[in-house]
BAVO-461965 format. One record per residue (C-alpha): x, y, z; chain; residue in one letter. Coordinates in steps of 0.25 Angstrom, whole numbers, plus 5000, padded with zeros to 4 digits. Last residue first. Layout:
# BAVO-461965
<rec><east>X</east><north>Y</north><up>Z</up><chaine>A</chaine><residu>A</residu></rec>
...
//
This chain:
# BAVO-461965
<rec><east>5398</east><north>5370</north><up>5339</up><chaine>A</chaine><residu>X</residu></rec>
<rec><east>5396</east><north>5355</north><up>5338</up><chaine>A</chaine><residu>X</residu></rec>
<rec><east>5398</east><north>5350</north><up>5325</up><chaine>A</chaine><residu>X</residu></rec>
<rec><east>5390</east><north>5337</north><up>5320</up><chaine>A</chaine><residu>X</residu></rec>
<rec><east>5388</east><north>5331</north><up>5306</up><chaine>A</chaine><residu>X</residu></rec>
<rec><east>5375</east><north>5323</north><up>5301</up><chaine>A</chaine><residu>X</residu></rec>
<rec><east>5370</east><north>5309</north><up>5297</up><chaine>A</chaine><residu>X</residu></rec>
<rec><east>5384</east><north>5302</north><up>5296</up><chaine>A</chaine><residu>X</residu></rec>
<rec><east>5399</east><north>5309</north><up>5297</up><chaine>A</chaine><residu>X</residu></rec>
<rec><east>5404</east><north>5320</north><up>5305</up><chaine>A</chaine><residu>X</residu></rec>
<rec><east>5404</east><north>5323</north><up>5320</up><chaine>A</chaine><residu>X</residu></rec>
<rec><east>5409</east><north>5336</north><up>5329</up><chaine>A</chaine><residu>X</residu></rec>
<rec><east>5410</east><north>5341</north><up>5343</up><chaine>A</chaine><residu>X</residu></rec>
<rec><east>5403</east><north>5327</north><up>5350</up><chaine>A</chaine><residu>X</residu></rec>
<rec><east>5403</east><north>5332</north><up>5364</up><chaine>A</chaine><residu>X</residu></rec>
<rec><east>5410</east><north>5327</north><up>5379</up><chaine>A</chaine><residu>X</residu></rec>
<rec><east>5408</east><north>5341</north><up>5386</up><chaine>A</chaine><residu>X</residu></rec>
<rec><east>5413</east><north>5337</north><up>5400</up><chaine>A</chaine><residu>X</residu></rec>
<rec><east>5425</east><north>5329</north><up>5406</up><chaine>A</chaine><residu>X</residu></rec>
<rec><east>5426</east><north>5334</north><up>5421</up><chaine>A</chaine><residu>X</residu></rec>
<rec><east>5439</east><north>5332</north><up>5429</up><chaine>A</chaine><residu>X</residu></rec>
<rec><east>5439</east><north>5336</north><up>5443</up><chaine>A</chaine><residu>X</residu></rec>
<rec><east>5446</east><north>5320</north><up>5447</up><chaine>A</chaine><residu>X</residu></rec>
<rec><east>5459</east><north>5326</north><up>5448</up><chaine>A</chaine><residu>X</residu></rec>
<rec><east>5472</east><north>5325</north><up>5447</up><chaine>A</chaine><residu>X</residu></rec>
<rec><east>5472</east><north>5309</north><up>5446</up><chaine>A</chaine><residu>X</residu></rec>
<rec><east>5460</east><north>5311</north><up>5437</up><chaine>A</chaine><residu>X</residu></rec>
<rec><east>5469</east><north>5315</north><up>5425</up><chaine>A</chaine><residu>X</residu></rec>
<rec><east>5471</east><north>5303</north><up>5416</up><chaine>A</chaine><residu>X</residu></rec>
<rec><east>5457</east><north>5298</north><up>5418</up><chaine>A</chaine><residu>X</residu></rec>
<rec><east>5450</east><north>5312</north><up>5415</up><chaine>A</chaine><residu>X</residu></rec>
<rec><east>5458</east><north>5312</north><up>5403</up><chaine>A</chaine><residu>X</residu></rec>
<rec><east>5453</east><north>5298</north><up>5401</up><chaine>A</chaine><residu>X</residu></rec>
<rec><east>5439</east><north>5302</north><up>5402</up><chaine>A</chaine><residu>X</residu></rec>
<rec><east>5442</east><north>5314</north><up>5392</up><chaine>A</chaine><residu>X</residu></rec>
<rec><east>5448</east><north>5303</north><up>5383</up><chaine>A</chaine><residu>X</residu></rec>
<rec><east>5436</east><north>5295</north><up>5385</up><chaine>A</chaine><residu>X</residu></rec>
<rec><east>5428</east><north>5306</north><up>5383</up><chaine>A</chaine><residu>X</residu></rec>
<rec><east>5433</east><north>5312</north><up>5370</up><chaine>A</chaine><residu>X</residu></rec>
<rec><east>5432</east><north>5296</north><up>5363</up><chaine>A</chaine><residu>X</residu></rec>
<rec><east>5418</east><north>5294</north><up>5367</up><chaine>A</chaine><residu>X</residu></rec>
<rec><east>5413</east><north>5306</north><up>5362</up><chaine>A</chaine><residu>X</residu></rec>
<rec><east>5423</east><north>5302</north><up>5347</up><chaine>A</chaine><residu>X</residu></rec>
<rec><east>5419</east><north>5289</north><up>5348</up><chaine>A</chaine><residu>X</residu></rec>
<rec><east>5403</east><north>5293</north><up>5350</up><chaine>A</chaine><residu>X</residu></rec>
<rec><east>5404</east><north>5304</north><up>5337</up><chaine>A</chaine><residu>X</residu></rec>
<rec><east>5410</east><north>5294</north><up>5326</up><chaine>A</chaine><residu>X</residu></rec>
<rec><east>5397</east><north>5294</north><up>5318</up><chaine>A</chaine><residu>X</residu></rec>
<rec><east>5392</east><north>5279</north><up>5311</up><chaine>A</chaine><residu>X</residu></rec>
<rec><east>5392</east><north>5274</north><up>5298</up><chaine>A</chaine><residu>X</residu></rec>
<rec><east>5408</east><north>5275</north><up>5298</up><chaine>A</chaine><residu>X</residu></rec>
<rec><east>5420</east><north>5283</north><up>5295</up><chaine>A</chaine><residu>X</residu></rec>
<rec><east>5428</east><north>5284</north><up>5307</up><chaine>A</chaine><residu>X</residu></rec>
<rec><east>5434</east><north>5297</north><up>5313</up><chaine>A</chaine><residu>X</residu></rec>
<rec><east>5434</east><north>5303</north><up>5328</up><chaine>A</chaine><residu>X</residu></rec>
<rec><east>5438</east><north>5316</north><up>5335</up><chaine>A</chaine><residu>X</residu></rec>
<rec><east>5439</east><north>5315</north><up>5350</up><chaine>A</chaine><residu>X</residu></rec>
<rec><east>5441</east><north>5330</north><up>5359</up><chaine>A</chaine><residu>X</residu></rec>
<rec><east>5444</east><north>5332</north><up>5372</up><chaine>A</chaine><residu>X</residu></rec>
<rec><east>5446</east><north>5344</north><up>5377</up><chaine>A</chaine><residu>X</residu></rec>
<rec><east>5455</east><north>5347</north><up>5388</up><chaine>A</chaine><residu>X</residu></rec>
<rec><east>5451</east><north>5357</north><up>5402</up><chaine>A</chaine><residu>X</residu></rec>
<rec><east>5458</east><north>5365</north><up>5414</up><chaine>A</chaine><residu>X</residu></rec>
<rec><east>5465</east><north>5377</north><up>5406</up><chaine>A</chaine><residu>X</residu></rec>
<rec><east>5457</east><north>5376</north><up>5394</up><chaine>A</chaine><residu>X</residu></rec>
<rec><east>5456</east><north>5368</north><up>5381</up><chaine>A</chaine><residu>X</residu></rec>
<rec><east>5466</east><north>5356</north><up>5384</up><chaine>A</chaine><residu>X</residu></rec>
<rec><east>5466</east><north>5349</north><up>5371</up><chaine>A</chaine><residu>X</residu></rec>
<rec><east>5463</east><north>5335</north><up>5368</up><chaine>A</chaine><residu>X</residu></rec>
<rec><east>5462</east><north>5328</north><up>5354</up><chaine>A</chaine><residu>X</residu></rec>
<rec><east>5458</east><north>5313</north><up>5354</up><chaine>A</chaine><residu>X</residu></rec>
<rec><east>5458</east><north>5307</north><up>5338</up><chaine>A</chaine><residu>X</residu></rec>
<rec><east>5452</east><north>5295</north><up>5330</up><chaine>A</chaine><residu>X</residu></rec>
<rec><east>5451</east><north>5292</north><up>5319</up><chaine>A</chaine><residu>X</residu></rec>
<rec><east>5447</east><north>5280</north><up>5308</up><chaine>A</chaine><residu>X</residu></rec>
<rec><east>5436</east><north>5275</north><up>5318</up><chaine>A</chaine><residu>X</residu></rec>
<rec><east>5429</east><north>5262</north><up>5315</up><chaine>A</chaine><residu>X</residu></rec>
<rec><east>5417</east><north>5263</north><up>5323</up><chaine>A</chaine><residu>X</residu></rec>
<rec><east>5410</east><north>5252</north><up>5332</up><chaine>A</chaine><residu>X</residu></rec>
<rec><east>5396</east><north>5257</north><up>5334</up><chaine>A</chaine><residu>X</residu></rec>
<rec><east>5391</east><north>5264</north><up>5347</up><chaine>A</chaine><residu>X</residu></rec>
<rec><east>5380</east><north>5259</north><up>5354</up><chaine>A</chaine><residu>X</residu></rec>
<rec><east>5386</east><north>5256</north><up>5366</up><chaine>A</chaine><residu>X</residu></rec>
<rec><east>5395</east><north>5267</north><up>5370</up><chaine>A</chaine><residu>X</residu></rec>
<rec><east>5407</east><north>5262</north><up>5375</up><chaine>A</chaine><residu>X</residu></rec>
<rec><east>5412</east><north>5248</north><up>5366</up><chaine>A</chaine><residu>X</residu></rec>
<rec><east>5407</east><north>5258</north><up>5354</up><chaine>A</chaine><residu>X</residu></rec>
<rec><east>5416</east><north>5268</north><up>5358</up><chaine>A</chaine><residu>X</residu></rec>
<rec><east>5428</east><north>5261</north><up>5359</up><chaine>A</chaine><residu>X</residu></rec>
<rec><east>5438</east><north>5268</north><up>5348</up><chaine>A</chaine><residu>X</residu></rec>
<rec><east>5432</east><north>5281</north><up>5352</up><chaine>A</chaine><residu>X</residu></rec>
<rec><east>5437</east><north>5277</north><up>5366</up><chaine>A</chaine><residu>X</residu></rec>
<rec><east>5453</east><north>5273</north><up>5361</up><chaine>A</chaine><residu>X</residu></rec>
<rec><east>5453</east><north>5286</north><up>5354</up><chaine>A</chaine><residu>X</residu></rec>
<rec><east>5448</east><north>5296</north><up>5368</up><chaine>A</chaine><residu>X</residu></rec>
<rec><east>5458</east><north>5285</north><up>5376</up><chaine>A</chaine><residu>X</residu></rec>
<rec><east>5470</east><north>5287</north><up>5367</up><chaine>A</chaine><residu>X</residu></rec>
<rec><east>5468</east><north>5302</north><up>5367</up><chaine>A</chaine><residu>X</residu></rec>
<rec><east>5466</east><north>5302</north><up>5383</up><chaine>A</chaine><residu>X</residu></rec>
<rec><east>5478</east><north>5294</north><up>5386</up><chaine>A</chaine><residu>X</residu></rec>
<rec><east>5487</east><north>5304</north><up>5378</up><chaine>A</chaine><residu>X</residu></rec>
<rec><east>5481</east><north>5317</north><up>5384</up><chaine>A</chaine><residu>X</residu></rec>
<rec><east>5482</east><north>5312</north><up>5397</up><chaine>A</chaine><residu>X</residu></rec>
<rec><east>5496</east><north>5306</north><up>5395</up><chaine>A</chaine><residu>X</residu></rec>
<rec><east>5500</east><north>5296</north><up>5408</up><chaine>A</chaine><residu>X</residu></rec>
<rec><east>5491</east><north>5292</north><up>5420</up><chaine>A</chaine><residu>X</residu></rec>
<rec><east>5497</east><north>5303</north><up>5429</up><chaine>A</chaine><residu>X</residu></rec>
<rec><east>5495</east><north>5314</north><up>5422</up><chaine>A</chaine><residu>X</residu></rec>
<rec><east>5501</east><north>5318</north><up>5407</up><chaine>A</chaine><residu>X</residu></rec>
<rec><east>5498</east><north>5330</north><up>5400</up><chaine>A</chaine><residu>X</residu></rec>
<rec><east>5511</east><north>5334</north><up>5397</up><chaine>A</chaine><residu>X</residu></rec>
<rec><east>5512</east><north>5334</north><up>5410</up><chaine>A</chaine><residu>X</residu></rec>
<rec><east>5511</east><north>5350</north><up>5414</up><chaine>A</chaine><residu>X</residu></rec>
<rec><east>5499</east><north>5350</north><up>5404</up><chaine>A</chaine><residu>X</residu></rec>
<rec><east>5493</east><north>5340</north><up>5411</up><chaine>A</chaine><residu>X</residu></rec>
<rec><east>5494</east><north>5344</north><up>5426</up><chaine>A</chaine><residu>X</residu></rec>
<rec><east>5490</east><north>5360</north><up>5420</up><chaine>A</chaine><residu>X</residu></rec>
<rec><east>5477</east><north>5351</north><up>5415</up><chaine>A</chaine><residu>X</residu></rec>
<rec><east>5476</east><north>5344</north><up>5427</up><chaine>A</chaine><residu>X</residu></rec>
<rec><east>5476</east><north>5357</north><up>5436</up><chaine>A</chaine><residu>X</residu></rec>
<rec><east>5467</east><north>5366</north><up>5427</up><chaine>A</chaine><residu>X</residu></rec>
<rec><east>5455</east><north>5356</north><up>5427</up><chaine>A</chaine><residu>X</residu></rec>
<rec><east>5453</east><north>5345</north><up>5419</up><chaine>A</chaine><residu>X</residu></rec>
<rec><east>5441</east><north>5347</north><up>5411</up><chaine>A</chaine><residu>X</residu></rec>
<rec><east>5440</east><north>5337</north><up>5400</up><chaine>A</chaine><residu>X</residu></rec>
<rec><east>5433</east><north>5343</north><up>5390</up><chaine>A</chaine><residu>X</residu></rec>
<rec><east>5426</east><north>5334</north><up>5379</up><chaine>A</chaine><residu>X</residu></rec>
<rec><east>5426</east><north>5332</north><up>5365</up><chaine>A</chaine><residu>X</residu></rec>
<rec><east>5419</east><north>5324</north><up>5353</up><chaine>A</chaine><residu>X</residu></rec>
<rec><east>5423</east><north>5323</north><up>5337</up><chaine>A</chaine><residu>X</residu></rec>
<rec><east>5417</east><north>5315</north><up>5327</up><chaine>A</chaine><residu>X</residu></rec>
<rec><east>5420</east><north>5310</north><up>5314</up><chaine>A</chaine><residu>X</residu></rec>
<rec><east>5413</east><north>5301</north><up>5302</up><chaine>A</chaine><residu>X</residu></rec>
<rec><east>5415</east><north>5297</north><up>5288</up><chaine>A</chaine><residu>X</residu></rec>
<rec><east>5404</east><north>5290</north><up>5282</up><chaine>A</chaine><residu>X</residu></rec>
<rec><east>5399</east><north>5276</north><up>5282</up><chaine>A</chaine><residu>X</residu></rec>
<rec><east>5385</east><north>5275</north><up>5277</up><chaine>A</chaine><residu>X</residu></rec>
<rec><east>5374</east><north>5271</north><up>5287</up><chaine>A</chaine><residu>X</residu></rec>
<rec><east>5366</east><north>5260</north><up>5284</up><chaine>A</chaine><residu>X</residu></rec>
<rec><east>5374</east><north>5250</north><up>5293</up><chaine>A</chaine><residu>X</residu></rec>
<rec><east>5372</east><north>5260</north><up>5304</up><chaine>A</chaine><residu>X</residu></rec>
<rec><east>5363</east><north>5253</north><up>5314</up><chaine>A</chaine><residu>X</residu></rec>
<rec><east>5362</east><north>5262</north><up>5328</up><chaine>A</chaine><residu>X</residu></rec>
<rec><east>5366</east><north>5252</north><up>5341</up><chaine>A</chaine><residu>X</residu></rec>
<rec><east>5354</east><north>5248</north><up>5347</up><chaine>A</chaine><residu>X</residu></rec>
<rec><east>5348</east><north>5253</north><up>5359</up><chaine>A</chaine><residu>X</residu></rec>
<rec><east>5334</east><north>5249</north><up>5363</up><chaine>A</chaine><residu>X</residu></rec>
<rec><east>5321</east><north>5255</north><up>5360</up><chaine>A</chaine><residu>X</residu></rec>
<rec><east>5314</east><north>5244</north><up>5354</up><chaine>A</chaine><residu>X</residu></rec>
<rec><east>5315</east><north>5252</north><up>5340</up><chaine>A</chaine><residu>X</residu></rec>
<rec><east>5329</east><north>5255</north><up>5344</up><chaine>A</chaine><residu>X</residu></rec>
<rec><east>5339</east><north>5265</north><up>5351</up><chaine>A</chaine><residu>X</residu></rec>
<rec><east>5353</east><north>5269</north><up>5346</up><chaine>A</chaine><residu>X</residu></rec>
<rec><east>5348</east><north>5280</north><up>5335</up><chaine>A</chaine><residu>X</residu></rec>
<rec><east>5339</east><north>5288</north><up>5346</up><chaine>A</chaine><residu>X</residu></rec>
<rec><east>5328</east><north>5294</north><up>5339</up><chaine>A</chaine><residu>X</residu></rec>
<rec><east>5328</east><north>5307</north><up>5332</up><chaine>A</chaine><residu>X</residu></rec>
<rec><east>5329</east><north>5321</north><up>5337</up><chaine>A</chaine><residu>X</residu></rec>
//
C-alpha cells in the first residue's frame, strides 16, 4: 500500500494537488441499509410512506442530492466538484429494512466516490430522522462504495 495522498512531507494534512491530472469522466455509486424494523416499514407503506414529518422517501432523496452537493463543506479535504448528476434511489429489500443507494456524475480531475458516501448516509440519516418518532431501534449499517469509474483505476465490489 502506498502512502497516504492527504498528508505531507511535514506530515500534516493537505488537500491532494490535482492540477496535473487530466479531466476525465467520473462516476460512483455508494449504499446503505437502513434497518427499520417490520412496524415502521408496514407504517410506511400504509402511508404512502409518509410519517409524521412528511414524505420519508421524498425528504430522504432531497437530503442524499443536497449532501453530495456539500461534501467538501463536510469532509475537510474534499475538493469542490462540479457534478453533472445526481440520483438517490431507495427500495425496501426485505420485510424490516430499505437500501439506500447514491449514484453520482461530474467530469473532473478528481473521483466522485466521497459525494456519492456522503450522499447514501445523509439520506439514510434523514430516514432515520423522519422515522424516530416510532422508534429510536434504527440501525443504518453497511455504508460501501459499490462501484466508481474514471482516474487511476475502476472499482466494482462483488
Amino acid at each position: 500500500m502506498s502512502s497516504f495522498s492527504h498528508i505531507n512531507d511535514n506530515n500534516q494534512p493537505n488537500m491532494v494537488d490535482v492540477s496535473e491530472k487530466a479531466i476525465t469522466a467520473r462516476k460512483a455509486s455508494a449504499s446503505c441499509i437502513v434497518h427499520l424494523g417490520k412496524e415502521i416499514i408496514n407504517l410506511l407503506a400504509k402511508n404512502d410512506n409518509r410519517a409524521k414529518k412528511g414524505p420519508v422517501f421524498q425528504t430522504a432523496i432531497l437530503a442524499g442530492i443536497m449532501a453530495t452537493k456539500n461534501t467538501p463543506q463536510a469532509i475537510p479535504l474534499c475538493h469542490p466538484l462540479p457534478l453533472q448528476k445526481c440520483t438517490v434511489d431507495i427500495e425496501q429489500v426485505s420485510d424490516s429494512q430499505l437500501k439506500v443507494v447514491c449514484h453520482v456524475k461530474t467530469e473532473g480531475k478528481t473521483g466522485v466516490e466521497m459525494e456519492a458516501l456522503h450522499g447514501a448516509s445523509v439520506a439514510a440519516l434523514t430516514i432515520y430522522d423522519m422515522c424516530k418518532a416510532y422508534s429510536h431501534d434504527i440501525v443504518i449499517s453497511d455504508l460501501q462504495l459499490e462501484q466508481k469509474t474514471g482516474g487511476k483505476r475502476d472499482f466494482k465490489r462483488n
